[in-house]
N, C-alpha and C positions, 0 to 999 in steps of 0.2 A: 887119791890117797897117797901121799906121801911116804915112803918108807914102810906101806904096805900096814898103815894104820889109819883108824876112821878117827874124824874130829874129838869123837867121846874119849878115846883110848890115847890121846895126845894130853887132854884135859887130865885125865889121870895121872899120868905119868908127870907132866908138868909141876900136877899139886905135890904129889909123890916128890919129884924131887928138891920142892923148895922145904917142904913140910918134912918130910924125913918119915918112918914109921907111923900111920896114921888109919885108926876105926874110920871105917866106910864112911859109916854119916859124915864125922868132921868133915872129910874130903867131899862127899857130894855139897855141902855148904861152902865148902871152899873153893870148889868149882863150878858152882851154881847150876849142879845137874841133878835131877829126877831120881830117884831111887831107881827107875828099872833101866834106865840107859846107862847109870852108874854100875847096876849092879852085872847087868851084861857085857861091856867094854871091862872092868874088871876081871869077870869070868875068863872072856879071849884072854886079857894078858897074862894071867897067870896059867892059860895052857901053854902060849909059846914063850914062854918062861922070861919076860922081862919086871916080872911082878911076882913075888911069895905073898900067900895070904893065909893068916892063921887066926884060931879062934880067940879072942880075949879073954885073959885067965880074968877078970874080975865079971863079965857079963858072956856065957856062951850062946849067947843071941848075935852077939858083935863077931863081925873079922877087923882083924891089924892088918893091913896091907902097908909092904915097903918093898922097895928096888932089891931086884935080885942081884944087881950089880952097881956100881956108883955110878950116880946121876951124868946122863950122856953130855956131851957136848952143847948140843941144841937146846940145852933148857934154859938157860938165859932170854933166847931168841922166842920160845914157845913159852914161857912165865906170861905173854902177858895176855894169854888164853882167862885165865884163872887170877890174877893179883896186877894194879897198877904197876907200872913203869919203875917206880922207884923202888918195887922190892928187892931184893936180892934172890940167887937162888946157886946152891953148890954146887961146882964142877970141881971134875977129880983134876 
């Protein structure tokens, strides 16, 4: 594990940071992971704090998860977990 993160918790954050602010599902579709690996790899990041996640004011069935800080360095390099080569993804 790299930087003290499992493959799931890469994937998220990855999506997280090309996606910007994004409801769970979108993200598990957009990283092509399972509801419960999503929803566990999520849980971890938002206890050591590299993920906020809060409930959706339109559906409180839904979370909003986004970066608690601007998208790190490495996601350029880590995008292509989740999205072809020629996407983009923001760095501060």
């Amino acid at each position: 594990m790299r930087f003290d993160l499992s493959r799931d918790e890469w994937r998220l954050l990855a999506g997280l940071a090309e996606l910007g602010p994004t409801r769970t599902t979108e993200l598990m579709l957009y990283s092509t992971m399972q509801k419960m690996p999503a929803s566990r790899a999520a849980a971890r990041l938002e206890e050591r704090g590299p993920i906020e996640r809060s409930t959706a004011e339109d559906d409180r069935r839904n979370h909003v998860l986004k970066l608690a800080r601007p998208a790190p360095p490495w996601c350029a390099r880590s995008s292509r977990w989740s999205r072809p080569a020629s996407s983009s993804c923001s760095t501060p």
